[in-house]
C-alpha positions as CSV (number, residue, x, y, z in Angstrom):
1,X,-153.3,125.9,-4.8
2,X,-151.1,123.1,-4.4
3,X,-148.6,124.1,-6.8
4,X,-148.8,127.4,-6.0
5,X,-147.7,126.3,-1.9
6,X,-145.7,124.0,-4.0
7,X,-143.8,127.2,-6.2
8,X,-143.5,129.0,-3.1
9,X,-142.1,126.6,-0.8
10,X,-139.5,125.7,-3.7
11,X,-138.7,129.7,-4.8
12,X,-138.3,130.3,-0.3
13,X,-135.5,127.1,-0.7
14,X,-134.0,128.4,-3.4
15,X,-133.8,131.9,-1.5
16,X,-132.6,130.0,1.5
17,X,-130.1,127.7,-0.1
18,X,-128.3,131.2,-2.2
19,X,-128.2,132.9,1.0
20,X,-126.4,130.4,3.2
21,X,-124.0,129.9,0.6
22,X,-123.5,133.8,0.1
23,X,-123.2,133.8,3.7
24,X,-120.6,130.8,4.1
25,X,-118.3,132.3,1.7
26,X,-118.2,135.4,3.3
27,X,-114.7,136.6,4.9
28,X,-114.1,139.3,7.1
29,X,-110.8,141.2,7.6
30,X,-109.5,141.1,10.4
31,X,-106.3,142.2,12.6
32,X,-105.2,140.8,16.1
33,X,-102.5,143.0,18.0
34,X,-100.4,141.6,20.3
35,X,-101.7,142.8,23.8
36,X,-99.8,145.4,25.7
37,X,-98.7,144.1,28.9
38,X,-97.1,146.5,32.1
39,X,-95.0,145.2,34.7
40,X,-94.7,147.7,37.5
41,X,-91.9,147.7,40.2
42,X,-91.9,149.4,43.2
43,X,-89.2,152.5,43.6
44,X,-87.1,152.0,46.9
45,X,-84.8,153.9,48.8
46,X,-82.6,151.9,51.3
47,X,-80.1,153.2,53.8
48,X,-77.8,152.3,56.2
49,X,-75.8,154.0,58.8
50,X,-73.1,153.0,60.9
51,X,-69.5,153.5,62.1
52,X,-66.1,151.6,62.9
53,X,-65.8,149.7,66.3
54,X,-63.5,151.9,68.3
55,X,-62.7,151.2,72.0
56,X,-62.8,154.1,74.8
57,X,-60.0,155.7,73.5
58,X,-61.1,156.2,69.9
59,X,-58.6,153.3,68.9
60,X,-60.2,151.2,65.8
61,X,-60.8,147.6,66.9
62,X,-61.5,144.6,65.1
63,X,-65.0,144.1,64.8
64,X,-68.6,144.8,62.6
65,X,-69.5,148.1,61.5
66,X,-71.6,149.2,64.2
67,X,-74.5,151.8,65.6
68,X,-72.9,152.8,68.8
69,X,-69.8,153.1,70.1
70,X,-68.4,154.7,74.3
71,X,-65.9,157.2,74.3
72,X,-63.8,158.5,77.5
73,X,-62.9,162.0,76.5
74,X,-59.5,163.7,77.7
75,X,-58.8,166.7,77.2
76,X,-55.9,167.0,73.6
77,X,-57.1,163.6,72.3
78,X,-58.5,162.4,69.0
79,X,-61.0,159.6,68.6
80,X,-61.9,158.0,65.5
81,X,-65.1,158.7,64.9
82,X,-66.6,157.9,61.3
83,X,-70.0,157.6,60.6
84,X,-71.3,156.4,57.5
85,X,-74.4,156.5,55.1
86,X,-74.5,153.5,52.7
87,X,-77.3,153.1,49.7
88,X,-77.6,149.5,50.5
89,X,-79.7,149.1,47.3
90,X,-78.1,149.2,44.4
91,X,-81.2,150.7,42.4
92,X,-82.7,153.4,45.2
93,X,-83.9,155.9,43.6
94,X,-82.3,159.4,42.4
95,X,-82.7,160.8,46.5
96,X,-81.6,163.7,48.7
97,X,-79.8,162.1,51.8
98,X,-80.1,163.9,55.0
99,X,-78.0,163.5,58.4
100,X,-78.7,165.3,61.1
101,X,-76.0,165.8,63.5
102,X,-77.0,166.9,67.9
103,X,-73.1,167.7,68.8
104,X,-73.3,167.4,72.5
105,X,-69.6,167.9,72.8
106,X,-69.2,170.7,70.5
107,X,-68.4,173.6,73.4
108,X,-65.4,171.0,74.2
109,X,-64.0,170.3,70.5
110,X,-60.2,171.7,69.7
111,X,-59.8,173.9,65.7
112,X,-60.8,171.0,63.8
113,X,-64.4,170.9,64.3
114,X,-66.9,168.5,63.7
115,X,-69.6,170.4,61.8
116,X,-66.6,171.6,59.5
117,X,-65.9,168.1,59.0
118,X,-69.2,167.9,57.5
119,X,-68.8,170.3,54.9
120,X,-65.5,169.4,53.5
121,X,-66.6,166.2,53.1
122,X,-70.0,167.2,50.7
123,X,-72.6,167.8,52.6
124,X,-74.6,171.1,52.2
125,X,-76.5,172.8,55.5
126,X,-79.6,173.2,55.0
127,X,-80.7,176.7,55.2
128,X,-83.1,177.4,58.5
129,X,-82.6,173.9,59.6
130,X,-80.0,173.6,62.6
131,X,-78.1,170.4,62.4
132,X,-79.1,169.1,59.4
133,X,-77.0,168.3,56.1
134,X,-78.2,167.1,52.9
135,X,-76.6,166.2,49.5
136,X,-78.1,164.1,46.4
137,X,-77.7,160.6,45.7
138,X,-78.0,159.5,42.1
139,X,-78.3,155.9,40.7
140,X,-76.0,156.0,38.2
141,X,-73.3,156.6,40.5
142,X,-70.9,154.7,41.8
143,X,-70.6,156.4,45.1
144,X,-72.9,154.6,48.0
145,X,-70.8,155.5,50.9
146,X,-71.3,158.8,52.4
147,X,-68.5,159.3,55.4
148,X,-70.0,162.2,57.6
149,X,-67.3,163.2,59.5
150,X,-63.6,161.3,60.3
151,X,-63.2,162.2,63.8
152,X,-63.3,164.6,66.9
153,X,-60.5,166.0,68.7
154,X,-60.8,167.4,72.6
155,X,-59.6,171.0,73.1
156,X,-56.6,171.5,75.4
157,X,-58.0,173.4,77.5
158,X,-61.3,171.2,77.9
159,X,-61.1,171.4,81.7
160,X,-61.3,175.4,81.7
161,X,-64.8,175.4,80.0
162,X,-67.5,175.5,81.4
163,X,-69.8,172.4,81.6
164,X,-66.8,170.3,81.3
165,X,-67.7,168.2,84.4
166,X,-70.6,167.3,83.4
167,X,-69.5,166.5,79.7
168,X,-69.9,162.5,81.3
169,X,-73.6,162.8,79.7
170,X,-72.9,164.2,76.0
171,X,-74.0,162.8,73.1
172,X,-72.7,162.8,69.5
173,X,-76.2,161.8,67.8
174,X,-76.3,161.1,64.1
175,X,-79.3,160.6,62.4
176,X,-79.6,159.2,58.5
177,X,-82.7,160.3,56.2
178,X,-83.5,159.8,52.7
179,X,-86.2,160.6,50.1
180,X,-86.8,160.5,46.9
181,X,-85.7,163.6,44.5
182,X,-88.4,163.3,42.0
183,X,-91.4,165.3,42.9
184,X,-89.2,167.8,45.1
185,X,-88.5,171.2,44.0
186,X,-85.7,171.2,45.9
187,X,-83.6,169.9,49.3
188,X,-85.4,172.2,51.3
189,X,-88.9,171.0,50.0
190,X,-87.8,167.7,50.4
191,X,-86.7,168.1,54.2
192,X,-89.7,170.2,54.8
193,X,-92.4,168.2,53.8
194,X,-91.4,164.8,55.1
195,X,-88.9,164.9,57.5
196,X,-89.2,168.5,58.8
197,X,-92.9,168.0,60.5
């Protein structure tokens, strides 16, 4: 019995011994990819809006751009009058930029008129929206400066109209807006469904 435990113990080795060196040689084949790595960045839209430093007359003075300027109207005289949209970041996203301009002295204005002024200089009205302007920014261009208008000039006959004495309280009120374009269908959508709440 002894040599048979003996036998056994020797042939169980044996077994042992072939498998761990079957099992040490072993290889398997492997592959390591490099690993895929995102960086995300936020999308940004930045604007600014301002206008030269006039003095009561309209007269351009030295001075910073600024958000506010006091105007003593007469009736024949132009005043400077420019406000300005700037992208103030240089990667804002494609966007539609939006003004919106409350003329509280358009009853009083002479031929040249403000909301004209608009126009020529790019900007679109936007259909069933009183006031408001639009036109498209896009990144690759090297056009951040949007002038809105240049100037206003008083009619001649200013005094004759009506509401003219109390044109002391009028307001020429400018408003800037952008958003993105991407996910828009159009200006209109755009306007609507951020802005036009």
């Amino acid at each position: 019995m002894k040599t048979k435990s003996k036998a056994l113990l020797m042939t169980l080795c044996a077994v042992l011994l072939v498998a761990a060196s079957v099992l040490g040689t072993m290889a398997y084949l492997t592959s390591t990819p490099g690993a895929v790595t995102n960086t995300f960045t936020i999308g940004k839209i930045d604007i600014t809006l301002d206008e030269a430093p006039v003095n009561v007359d309209g007269e351009v003075i030295d001075g910073a751009r600024r958000m506010e300027n006091q105007y003593k109207l007469v009736p024949g005289h132009t005043y400077i009058k420019d406000p300005t949209v700037h992208v103030t970041n240089l990667n804002s996203e494609d966007s539609y930029i939006f003004v919106k301009v409350v003329n509280g002295i358009a009853a009083y204005e002479a031929d040249t008129k403000i909301a004209a002024q608009i126009v020529a200089k790019g900007w679109t009205a936007l259909n069933g929206v009183d006031n408001v302007y639009y036109r498209e920014y896009n990144k690759d261009s090297a056009d951040k400066d949007f002038v809105v208008f240049d100037n206003f000039t008083i009619a001649q006959d200013a005094e004759t109209i009506d509401g003219w004495a109390t044109a002391t309280g009028a307001n020429i009120t400018i408003t800037a807006y952008a958003v993105q374009q991407d996910g828009f269908t159009g200006a209109a959508d755009a306007w609507g469904k951020t802005f036009g709440k």
